[in-house]
MDAnalysis code that builds the backbone (N, CA, C; Angstrom):
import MDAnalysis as mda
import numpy as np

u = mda.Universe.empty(207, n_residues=69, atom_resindex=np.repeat(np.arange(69), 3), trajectory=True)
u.add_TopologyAttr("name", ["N", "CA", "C"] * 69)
u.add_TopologyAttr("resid", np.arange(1, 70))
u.add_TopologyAttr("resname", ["UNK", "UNK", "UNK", "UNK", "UNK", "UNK", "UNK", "UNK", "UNK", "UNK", "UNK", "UNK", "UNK", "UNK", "UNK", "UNK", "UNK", "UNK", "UNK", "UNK", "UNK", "UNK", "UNK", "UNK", "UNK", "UNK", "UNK", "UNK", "UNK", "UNK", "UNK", "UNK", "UNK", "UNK", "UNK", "UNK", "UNK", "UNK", "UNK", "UNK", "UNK", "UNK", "UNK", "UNK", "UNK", "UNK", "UNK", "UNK", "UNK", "UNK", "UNK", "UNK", "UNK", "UNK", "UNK", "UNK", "UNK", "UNK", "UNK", "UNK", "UNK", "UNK", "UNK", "UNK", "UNK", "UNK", "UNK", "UNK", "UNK"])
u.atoms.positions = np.array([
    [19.069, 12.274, -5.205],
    [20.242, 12.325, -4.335],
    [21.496, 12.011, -5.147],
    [22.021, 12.745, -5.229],
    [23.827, 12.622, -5.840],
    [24.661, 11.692, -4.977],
    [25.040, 10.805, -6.212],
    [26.013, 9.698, -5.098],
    [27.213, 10.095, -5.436],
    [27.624, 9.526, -3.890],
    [28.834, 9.714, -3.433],
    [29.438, 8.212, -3.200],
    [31.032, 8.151, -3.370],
    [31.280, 7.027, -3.974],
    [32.932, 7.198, -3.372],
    [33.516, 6.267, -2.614],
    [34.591, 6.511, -1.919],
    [35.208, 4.949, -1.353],
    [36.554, 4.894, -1.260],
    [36.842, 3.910, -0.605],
    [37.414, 3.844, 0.994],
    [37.260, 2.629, 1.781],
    [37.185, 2.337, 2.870],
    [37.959, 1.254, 3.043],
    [39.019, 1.123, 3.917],
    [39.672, -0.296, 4.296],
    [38.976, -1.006, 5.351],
    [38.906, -2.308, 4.936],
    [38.103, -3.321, 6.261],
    [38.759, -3.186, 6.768],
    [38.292, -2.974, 8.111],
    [39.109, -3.624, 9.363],
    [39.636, -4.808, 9.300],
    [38.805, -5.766, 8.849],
    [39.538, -7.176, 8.936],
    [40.739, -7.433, 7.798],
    [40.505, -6.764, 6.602],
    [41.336, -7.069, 5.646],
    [42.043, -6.035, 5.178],
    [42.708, -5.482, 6.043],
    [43.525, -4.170, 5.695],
    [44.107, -4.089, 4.293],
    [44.551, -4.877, 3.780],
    [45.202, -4.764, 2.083],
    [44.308, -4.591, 1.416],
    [42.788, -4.967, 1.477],
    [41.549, -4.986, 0.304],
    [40.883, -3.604, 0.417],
    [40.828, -2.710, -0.708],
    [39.910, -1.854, -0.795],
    [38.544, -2.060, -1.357],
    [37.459, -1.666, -0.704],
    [35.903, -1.771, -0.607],
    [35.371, -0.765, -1.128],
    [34.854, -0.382, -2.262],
    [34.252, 0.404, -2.504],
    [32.317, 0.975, -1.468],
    [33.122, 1.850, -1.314],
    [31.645, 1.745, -0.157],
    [30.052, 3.112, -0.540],
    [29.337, 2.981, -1.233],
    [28.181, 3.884, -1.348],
    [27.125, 4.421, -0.568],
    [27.881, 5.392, -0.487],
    [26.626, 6.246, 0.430],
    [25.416, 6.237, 0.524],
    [24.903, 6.439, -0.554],
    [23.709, 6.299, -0.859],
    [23.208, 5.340, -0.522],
    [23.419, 3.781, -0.478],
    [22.837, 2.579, 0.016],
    [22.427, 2.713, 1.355],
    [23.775, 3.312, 2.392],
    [23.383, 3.733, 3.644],
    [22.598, 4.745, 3.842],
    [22.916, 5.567, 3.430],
    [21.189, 6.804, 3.457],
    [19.888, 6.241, 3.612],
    [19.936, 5.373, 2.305],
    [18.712, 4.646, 2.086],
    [18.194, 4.022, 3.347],
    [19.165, 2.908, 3.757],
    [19.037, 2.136, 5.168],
    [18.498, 2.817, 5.790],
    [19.120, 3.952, 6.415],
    [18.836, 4.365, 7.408],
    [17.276, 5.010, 7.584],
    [17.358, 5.427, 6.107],
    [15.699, 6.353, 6.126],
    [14.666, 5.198, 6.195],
    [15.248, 3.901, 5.783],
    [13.887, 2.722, 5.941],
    [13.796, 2.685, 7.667],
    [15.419, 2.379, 8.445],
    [15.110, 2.356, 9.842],
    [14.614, 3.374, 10.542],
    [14.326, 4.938, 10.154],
    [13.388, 5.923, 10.923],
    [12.550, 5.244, 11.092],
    [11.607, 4.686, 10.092],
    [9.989, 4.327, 10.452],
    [10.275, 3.075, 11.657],
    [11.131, 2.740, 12.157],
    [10.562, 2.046, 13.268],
    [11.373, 2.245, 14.187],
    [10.713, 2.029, 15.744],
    [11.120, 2.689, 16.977],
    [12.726, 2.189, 17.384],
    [12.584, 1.004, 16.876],
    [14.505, 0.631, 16.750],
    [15.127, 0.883, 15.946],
    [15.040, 2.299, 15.501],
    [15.929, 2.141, 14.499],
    [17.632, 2.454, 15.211],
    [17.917, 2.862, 16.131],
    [19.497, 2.661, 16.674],
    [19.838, 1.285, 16.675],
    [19.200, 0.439, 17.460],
    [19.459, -0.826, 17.608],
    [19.447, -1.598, 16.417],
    [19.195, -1.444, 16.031],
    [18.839, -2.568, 14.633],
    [20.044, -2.051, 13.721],
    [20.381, -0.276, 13.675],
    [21.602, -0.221, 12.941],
    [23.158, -0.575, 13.670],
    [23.180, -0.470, 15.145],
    [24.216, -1.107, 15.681],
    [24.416, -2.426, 15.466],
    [22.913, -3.272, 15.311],
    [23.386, -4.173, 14.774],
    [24.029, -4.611, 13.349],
    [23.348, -3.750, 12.906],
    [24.009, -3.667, 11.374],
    [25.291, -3.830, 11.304],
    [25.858, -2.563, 11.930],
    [27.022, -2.233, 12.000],
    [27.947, -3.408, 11.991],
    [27.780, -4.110, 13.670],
    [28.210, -5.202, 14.075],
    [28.086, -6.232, 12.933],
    [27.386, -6.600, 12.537],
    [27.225, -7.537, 11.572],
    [27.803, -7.290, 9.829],
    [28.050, -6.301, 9.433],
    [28.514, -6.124, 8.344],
    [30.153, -5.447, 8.850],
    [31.348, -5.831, 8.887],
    [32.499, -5.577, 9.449],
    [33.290, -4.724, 8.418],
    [32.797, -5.223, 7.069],
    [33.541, -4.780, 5.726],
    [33.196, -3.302, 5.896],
    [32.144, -2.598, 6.447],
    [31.696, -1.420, 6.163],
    [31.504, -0.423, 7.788],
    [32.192, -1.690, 8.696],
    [32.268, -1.047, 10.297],
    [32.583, 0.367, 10.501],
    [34.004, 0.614, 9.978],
    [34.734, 1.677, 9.906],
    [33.855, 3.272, 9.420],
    [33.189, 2.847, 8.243],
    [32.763, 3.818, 7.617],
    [31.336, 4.377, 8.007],
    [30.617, 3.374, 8.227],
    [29.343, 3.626, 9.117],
    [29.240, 4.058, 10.471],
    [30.526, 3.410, 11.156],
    [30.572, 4.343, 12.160],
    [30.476, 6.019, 12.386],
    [31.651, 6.007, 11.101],
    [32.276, 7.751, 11.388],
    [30.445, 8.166, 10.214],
    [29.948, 7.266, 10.097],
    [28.456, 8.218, 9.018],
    [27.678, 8.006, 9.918],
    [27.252, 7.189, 11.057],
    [26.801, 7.355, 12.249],
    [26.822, 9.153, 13.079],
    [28.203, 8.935, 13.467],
    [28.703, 9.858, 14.348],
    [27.896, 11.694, 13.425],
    [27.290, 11.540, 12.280],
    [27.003, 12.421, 11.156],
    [25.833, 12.418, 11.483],
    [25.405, 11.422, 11.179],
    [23.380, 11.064, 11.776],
    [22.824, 12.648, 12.062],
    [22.880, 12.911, 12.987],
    [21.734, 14.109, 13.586],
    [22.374, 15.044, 12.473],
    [23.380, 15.240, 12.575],
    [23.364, 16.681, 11.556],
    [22.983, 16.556, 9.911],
    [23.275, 15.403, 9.546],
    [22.660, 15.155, 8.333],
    [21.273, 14.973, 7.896],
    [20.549, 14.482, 9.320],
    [19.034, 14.447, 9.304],
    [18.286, 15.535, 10.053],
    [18.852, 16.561, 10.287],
    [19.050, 17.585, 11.334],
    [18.188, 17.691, 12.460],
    [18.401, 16.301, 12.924],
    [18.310, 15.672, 13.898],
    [18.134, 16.336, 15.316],
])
């Protein structure tokens, strides 16, 4: 898989840029298929990691078409 490599402003810390990797989230997500929560467990994610809210959301909103879902 070719990474992709981009920056993202926290929500919380609007002046700090975050380098944010795709690939880490890909990964995530393909570990959460194998189990029946995997929505829930990544909303929680979501919720719980704030630095990367923004960006996982809009790679959320991608989900089915990227997994062609």
């Amino acid at each position: 898989m070719a990474r992709v490599r981009f920056s993202s402003t926290p929500i919380s810390n609007p002046g700090i840029n975050s380098e944010f990797d795709i690939e880490i989230v890909v990964r995530f997500i393909q570990q959460m298929f194998c189990t029946c929560k995997m929505e829930l467990k990544f909303r929680l994610w979501i919720i719980n990691v704030p630095l990367v809210r923004r960006t996982a959301i809009s790679f959320m909103a991608n989900i089915q078409e990227i997994f062609g879902a």
